[in-house]
N, C-alpha and C positions, 0 to 999 in steps of 0.2 A: 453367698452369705445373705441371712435375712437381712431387713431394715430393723433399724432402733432408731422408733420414735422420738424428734429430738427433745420436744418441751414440755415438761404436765404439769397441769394447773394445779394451784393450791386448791386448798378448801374454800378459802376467802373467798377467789374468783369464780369459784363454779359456785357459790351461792349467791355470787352476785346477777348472775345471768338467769335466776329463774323464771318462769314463765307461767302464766295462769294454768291450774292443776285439777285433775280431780284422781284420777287412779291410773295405776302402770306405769312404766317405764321411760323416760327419754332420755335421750344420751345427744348432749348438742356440742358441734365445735366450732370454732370461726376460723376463719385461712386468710390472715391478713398477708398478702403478696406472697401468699401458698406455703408461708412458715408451719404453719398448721398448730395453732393455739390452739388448747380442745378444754373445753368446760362440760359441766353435766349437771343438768337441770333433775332435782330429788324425783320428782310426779309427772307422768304424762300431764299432757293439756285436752283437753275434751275431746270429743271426735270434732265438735263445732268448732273448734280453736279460731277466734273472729283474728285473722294475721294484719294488725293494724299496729302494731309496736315495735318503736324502731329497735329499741332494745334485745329482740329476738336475737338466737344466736342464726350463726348464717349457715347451717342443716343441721339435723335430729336424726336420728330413728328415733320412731316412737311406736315400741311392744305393747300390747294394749292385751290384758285379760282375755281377751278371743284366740289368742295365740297370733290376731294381724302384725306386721311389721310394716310399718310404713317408712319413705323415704322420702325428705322433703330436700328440692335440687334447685342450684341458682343453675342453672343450664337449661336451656332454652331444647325443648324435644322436636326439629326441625324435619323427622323422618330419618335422621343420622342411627336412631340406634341407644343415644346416650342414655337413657333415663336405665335401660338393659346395663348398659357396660359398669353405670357406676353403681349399681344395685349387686351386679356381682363381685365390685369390690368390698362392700359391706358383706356381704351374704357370706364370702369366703373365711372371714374371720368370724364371723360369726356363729358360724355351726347350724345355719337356721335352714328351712324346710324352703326351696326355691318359690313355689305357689307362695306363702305365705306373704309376700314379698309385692308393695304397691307403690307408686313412687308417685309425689306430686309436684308442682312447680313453687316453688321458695317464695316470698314477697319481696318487696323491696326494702332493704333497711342497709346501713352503712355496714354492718358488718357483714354482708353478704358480697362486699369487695373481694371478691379472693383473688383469680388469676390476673385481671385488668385492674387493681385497685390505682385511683379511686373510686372505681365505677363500676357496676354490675353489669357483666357481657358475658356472652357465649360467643366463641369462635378463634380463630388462628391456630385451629385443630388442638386446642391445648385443654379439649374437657376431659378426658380421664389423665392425661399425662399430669396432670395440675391436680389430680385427687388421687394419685395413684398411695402417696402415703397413708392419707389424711385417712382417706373413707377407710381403707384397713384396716388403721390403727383403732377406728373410734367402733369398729366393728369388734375389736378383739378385747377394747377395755368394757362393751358393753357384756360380752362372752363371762369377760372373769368378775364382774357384778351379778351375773346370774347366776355364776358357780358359785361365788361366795353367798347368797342368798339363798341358796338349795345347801351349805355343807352349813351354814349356820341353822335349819330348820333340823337337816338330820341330825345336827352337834357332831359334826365327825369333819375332822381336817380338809379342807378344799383341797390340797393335793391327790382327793382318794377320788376325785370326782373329775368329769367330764362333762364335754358336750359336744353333744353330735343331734341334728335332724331335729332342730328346735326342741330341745330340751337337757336335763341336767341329769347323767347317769351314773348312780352307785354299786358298786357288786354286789351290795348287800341292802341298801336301804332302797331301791328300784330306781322310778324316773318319774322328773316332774318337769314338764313343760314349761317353755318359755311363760307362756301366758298364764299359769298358775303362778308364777315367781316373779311378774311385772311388776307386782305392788312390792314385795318384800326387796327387791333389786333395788327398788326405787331407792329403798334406805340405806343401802351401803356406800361406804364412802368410794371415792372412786380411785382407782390403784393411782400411786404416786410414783411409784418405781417402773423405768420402762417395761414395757411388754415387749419380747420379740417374736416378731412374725414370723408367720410360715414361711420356708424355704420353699423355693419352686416346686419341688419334688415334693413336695404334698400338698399338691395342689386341684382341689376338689371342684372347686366353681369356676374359677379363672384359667382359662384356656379351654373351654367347652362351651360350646354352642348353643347354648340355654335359651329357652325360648323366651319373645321378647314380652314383658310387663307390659305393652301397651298394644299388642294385638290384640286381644280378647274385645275390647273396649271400642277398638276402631272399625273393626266387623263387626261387631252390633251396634255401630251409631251414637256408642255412651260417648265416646271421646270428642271435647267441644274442642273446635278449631275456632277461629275470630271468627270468621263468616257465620258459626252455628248460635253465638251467644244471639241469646231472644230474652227482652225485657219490657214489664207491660208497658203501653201506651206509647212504645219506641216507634219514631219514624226513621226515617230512611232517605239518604242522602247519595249525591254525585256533582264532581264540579267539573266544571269544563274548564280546562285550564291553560293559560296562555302559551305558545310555542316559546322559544328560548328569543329572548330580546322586543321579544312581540308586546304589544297595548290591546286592551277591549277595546273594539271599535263600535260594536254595538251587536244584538240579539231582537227575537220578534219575543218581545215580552207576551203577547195579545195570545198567538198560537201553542205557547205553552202553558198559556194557564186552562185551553181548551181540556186538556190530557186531564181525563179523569183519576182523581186518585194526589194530585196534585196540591201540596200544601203551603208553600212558599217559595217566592226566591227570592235571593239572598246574594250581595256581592260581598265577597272576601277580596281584602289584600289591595283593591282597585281594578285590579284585571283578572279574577276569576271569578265563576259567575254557581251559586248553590242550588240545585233544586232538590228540594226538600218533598217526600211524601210519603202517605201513606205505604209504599212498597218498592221495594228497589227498579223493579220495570219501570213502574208511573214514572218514575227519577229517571229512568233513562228514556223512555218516550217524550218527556216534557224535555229534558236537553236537547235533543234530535230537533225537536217541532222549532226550538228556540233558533238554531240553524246559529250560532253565535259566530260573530265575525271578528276577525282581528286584522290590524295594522301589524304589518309584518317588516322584519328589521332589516335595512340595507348592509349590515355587517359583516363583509366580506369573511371574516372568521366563522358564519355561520352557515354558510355554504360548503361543499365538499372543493370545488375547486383551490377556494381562497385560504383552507383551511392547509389542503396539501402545499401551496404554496410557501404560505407562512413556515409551515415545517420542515419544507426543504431548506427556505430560508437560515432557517435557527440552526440546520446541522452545520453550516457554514459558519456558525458564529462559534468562539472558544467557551466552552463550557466549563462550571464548577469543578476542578480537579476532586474524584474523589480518591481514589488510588494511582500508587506507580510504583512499579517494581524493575532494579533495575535502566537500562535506557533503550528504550524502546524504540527514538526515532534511531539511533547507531544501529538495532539489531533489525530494522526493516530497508535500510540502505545495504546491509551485508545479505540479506536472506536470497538464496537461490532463486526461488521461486515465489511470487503473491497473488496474495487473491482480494478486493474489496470488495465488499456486499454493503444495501442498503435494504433495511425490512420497515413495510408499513404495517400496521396494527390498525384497526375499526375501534371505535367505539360499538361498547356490547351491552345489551340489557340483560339483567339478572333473570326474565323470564320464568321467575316460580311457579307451583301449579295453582299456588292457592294467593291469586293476588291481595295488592295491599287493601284493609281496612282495618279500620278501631271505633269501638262502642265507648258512649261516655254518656257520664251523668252528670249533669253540674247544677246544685241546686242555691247557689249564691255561698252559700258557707263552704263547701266541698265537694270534692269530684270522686269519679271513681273513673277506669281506662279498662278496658280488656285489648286484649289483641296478640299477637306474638310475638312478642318483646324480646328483640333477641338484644338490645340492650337498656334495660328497663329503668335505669339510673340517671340514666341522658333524657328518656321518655318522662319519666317523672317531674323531672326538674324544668321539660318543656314545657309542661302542660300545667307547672304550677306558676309559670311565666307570665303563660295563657291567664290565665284565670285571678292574678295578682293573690295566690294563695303561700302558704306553707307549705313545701315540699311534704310534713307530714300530714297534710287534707287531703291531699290527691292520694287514693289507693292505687293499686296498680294492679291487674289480674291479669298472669302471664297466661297463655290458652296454649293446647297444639297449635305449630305453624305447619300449614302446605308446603316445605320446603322456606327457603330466605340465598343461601347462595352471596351472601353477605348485607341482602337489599335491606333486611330487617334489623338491621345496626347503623341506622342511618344517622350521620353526626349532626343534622341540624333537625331528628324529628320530624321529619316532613309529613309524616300522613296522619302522625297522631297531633301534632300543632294546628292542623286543617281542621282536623273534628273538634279538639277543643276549642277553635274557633267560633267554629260555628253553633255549637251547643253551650257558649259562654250566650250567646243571643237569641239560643232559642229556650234553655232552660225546659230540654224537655229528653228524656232518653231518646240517644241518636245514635245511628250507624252509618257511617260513610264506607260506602263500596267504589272502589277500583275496578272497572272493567278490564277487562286483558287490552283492550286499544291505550286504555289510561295508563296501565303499566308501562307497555312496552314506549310509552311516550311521555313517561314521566318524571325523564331524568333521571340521575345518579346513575353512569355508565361506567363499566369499566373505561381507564382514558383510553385514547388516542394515541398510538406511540412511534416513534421510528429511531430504530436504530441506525450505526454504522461502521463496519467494523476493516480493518486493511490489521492483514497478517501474515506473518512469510515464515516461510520451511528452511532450514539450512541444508547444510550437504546428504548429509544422514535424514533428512525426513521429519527431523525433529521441528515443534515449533518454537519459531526464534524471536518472533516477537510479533506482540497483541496491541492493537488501539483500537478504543472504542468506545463509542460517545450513544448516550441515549437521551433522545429530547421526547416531553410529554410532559403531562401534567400529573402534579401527582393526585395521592388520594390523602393522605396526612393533614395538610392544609386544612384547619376551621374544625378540625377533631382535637377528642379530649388528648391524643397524642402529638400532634404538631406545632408545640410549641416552637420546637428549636429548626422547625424548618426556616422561617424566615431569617433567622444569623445566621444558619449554614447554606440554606441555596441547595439544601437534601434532603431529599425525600427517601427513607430507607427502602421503601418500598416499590420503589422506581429500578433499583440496582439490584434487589437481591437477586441470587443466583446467577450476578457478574463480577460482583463486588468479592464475592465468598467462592468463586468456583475451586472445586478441587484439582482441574487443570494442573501440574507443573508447566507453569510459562514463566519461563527467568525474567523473559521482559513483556513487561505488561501496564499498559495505563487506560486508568475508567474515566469518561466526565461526563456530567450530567446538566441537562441544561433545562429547568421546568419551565413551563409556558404556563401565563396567565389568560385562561380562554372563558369565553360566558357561558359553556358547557358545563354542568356541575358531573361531578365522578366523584366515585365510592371504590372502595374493595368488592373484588369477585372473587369468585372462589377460584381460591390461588394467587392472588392478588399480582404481585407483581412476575412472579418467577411461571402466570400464566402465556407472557410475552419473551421474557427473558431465554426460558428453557428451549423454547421453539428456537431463538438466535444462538445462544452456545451449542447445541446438538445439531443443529442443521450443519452450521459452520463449522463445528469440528470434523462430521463428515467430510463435510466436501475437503478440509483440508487430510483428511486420511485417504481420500479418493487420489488427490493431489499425490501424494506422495506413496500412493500404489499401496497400499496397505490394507487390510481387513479392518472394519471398521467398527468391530468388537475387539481385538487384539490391538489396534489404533489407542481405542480409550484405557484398555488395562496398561497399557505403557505408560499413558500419562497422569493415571492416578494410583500410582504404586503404595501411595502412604495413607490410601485410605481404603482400610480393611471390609469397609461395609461395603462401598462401591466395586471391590470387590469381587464380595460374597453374591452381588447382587448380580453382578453381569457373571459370575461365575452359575449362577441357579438357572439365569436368562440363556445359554448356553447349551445348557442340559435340556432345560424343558422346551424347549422351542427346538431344538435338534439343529442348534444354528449349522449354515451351511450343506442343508440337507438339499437334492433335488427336490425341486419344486414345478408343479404345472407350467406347461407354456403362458407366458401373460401374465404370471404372479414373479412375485418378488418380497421381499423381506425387508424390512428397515427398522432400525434399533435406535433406542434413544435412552437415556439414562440420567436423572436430576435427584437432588435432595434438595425438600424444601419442609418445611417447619420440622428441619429436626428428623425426619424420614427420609430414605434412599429408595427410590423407587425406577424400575428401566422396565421399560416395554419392548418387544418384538411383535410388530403386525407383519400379516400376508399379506398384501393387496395386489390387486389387477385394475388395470382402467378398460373399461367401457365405452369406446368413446371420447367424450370429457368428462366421464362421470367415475369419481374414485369409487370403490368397494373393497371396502375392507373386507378381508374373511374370517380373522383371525388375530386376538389380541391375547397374548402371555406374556402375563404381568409377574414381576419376581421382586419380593416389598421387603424391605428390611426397616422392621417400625418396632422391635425390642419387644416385650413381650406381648402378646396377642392376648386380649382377654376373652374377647369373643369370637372365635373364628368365622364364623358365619355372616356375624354382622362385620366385617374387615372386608370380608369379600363383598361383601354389597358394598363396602362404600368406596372400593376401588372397580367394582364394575359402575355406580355411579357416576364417579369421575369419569371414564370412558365414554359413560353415553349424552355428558355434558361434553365433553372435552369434542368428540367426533360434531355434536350437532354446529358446537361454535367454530371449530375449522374448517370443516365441508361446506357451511350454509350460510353462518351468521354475519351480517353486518349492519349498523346501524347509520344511514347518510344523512345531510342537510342540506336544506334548499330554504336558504330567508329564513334559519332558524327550528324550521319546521321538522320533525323525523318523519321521515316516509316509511317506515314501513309501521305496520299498527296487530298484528298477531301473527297467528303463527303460517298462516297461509306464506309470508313474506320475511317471516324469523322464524325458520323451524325449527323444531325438536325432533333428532331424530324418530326416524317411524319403526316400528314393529320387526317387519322385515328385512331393514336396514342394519340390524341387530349383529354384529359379529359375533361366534363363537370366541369366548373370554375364558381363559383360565387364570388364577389367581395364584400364585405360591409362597408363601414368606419364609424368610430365610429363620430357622430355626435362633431364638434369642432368649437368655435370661434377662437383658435389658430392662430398664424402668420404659415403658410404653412410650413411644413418641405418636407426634400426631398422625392423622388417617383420614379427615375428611377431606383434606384437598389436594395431598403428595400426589395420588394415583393420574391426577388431571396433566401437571405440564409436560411430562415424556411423552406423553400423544400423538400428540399432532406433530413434533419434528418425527417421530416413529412413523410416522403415514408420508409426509418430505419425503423423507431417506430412501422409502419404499417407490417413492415416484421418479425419484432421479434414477431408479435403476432401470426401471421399465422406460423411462423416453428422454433420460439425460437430461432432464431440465431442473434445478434450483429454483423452487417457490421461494418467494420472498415476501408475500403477502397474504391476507387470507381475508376472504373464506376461499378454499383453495380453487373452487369456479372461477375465481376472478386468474388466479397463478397460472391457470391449464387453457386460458381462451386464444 
């Protein structure tokens, strides 16, 4: 069955939202908490449309006389693919010509709250699945504005007319292009009566591999990333910034101001220290010469010993009940046979290619920010904190990001509050750059975690009962979402994918115990269910192991009532040839999670080397409801992969007095070239409304690579990066 659009605007409302004009077409709607309000602005806005009014609706197409369409997006273009995906849900209703077709980044304004309202973000894989109506809908009322705009020029009934390949076709009176009809569309009113969409099966753009709107632009160097904005008379900044608990102790002022090129320095905050100059190098040779010292923090928590300590500590202590099914301690006093595991987790840095910086202008009265704002509403509001302005002084200019991985939704602003800073006292255009050592030591990690889990088999093999406690800090705390962690003593994002497992376990209890540490932590991609899935799928193995069973045939036992998980090990199955002879040395391990909404299981090959895992082989089988872009799906589930393998093989992040030792990628790697498993991608066939896709493909991973290694030399990893599991 199509959709039918639930809400349409009156007249009243769609004139209330109009927007400065001069000729052609826009068609704008707002998505307050993804209800999908849609209004329509009579006249395009200039090609120069100066986006400084909060009033704006929160996106457009705007058809413009040349036959361009444009597509204006509160979605942050991170390399994911999005600005493609949601282009082709306008484009499909629309009848318009793929090329024609250019997508830009939205400004900031209230009504461009849509998926995270109050607040304007990208992420939690929910950018098409959160537009999957909306962009449609406003594509097919802009459709039936253009056909009614061509059948009132011919005078002949709009039902005798069509559209296909951007423009409006008569059997008798010929065809007129979108961009001949921009201005006359402009004047119709806009249908009041729902439209219904295309049914799957006529589906021309959506579910085809279209090429992406922002490759043209990125291969020839038009496409500006933060790092690329350049503005006259801008200087160029880096700060040295204090380790976690740490004080300035002091710097050789005298030998960095030798460093030619060198324009100021500048202390922020107390303990961190600016240098300012002429070009980003001068900025980093004048830091080096400065050789900056600090007083370093005796805080047992900031160390890795005192740190693991403490968390062994806290598994011992009773944690916030958040679930319990059933009685758990009665069915672990009856079980046959038990098993207890305890898993440690690392602090991980986000590691994007394109580290953090932001350009600003602050000229006493108002500012203006670039950079890749993957939450540009928190950014805003930071930087008008900064500057003791009006959130509507401060402009906000989203750019391409080199990847974010969640770093660029940071909840206190960190790197754009730093520049505003600092160009609140220099009053002069600025750029502050991140070096890959400033990243990878710049805080906001995924946390620290450890689980623990005791669960017993009964007679028949069945599991008879689950306890299991996860202490860590969360990522919720001090964001526009954690309000209600401090009454509850829950962090949703600590338990998911324990809390919600599809497991049948009759008896089963969660509790969760956060820890307040001087560490600051963010969401990674895959946030919580990056640690959790590793603990459910390892541990169900070993308990299918336990109780002699196939450990494919193990999980379809226990998740009979859900049809996706399934469909999913049912494809995982097929396509992997599970159970097939395999080389001497190799081995197979399976692992299977749903997370935002997608079902996703892996089968890797691997062999050890040594102590050295190698993967050979990753087939992936994704059930994420309808696929719009196939090509780009598959990229962002090989993505996942070759995150997911660098941070279980390689990554971890330690303390000594606070300090992280390791500073790029020599010591945090990404995986290499070569290192590259053979990946195939499969999705389970769905008319589904799209679920999310940029971070399900991550947590089945690495317990897939576990499973793989307990066959080959019988050991249960319990920590990672999995060097540390294999020594």
């Amino acid at each position: 069955m199509s959709d039918l659009f639930p809400g349409q605007p009156s007249r009243r409302d769609f004139l209330k939202t109009g927007v400065a004009v001069t000729s052609g077409l826009v068609v704008a709607f707002t998505l307050p908490m993804g209800l999908g309000k849609l209004a329509f602005a009579q006249e395009a806005p200039s090609p120069n449309l100066n986006f400084k009014s909060a009033a704006l609706p929160n996106a457009f197409i705007r058809i413009s006389p040349d036959n361009s369409i444009r597509l204006i997006i509160n979605k942050l273009e991170m390399g994911q693919g999005v600005n493609t995906s949601l282009a082709q849900l306008i484009a499909e209703e629309l009848e318009c010509e793929w090329e024609r077709i250019a997508c830009e980044s939205a400004p900031v304004a209230p009504v461009y709250n849509a998926t995270f309202a109050p607040i304007q973000m990208a992420g939690g894989s929910t950018a098409v699945t959160s537009s999957w109506n909306q962009l449609r809908m406003v594509g097919a009322m802009a459709r039936e504005m253009l056909i009614a705009a061509a059948a009132q020029k011919w005078n002949v009934p709009a039902r005798e007319c069509r559209a296909d390949k951007g423009a409006v076709h008569h059997p008798k009176k010929g065809s007129l292009t979108y961009g001949e009809l921009a201005d006359a569309a402009a004047q119709q009113t806009p249908p009041i009566a729902p439209i219904k969409l295309k049914d799957s099966k006529d589906f021309k753009i959506i579910g085809q591999s279209m090429k992406r709107v922002d490759t043209a632009d990125k291969i020839s160097g038009k496409a500006i990333f933060g790092l690329d904005v350049k503005l006259p008379d801008m200087v160029y900044a880096v700060i040295a910034r204090p380790p976690f608990g740490a004080t300035l102790a002091g710097f050789d002022d005298e030998a960095a101001r030798k460093v030619t090129g060198l324009k100021e320095i500048i202390k922020l905050d107390g303990h961190k220290v600016a240098f300012v100059a002429t070009h980003t190098w001068a900025a980093i040779k004048a830091r080096e010469a400065a050789q900056v010292q600090w007083k370093l923090s005796d805080d047992p928590l900031l160390t890795q010993d005192g740190l693991h300590k403490s968390f062994l500590a806290t598994l011992e202590k009773p944690g916030t009940p958040v679930k319990s099914v059933g009685s758990t301690a009665e069915a672990l006093k009856k079980a046959r046979r038990k098993l207890e595991a305890t898993y440690d987790f690392p602090y991980l840095a986000h590691a994007a290619m394109e580290p953090m910086n932001c350009t600003v202008t602050y000229d006493g009265t108002s500012a203006h920010i670039w950079a890749g704002h993957q939450m540009p509403t928190g950014d805003r509001m930071a930087a008008a904190k900064v500057f003791g302005l009006p959130p509507e002084k401060v402009e906000v200019t989203t750019t391409y990001a080199g990847g974010s991985f969640g770093r660029r939704a940071n909840k206190d602003s960190d790197y754009v509050v730093e520049a505003c800073a600092l160009a609140k006292q220099l009053k002069k255009p600025l750029k502050v750059v991140w070096t890959r050592e400033d990243d990878t030591r710049g805080g906001y990690y995924r946390p620290k975690t450890m689980h623990r889990i005791t669960a017993g088999l009964d007679a028949k093999g069945r599991i008879s009962g689950w306890d299991h406690k996860i202490v860590g800090q969360g990522v919720m705390d001090g964001s526009p979402f954690g309000a209600q962690i401090e009454k509850t003593g829950i962090d949703p994002t600590s338990i998911e994918g324990v809390e919600n497992t599809p497991y049948a376990i009759p008896d089963f209890r969660l509790q969760l115990k956060l820890m307040k540490l001087p560490v600051t932590t963010l969401w990674w991609r895959s946030v919580g269910h990056t640690h959790t899935a590793y603990v459910m799928e390892t541990f169900i193995d070993e308990l299918a192991a336990l109780a002699k069973k196939d450990p494919l045939q193990f999980r379809k036992e226990m998740i009979k009532n859900s049809p996706r998980h399934q469909a999913v090990l049912d494809l995982l199955a097929q396509k992997s040839d599970w159970g097939k002879t395999l080389p001497a040395g190799h081995a197979l391990g399976l692992a299977v999670h749903e997370s935002f909404n997608s079902v996703v299981g892996n089968v890797v090959e691997v062999s050890l080397q040594g102590k050295d895992v190698k993967v050979h082989k990753v087939v992936s089988a994704v059930h994420c409801g309808t696929v719009v872009n196939p090509k780009g799906a598959q990229a962002q589930v090989e993505s996942a992969i070759v995150y997911g393998l660098s941070a279980c093989l390689y990554e971890e992040l330690t303390l000594d007095k606070g300090q992280v030792q390791q500073s790029n990628f020599h010591d945090f790697p990404v995986l290499r070239m070569p290192e590259m498993p053979l990946v195939e991608v499969h999705f389970v066939p769905s008319n589904d409304k799209p679920t999310g896709l940029g971070e399900p493909g991550l947590p089945p991973l690495a317990p897939a690579i576990a499973n793989a290694i307990f066959k080959l030399n019988g050991k249960r990893i319990r920590t990672q990066p999995f060097s540390k599991g294999l020594v």
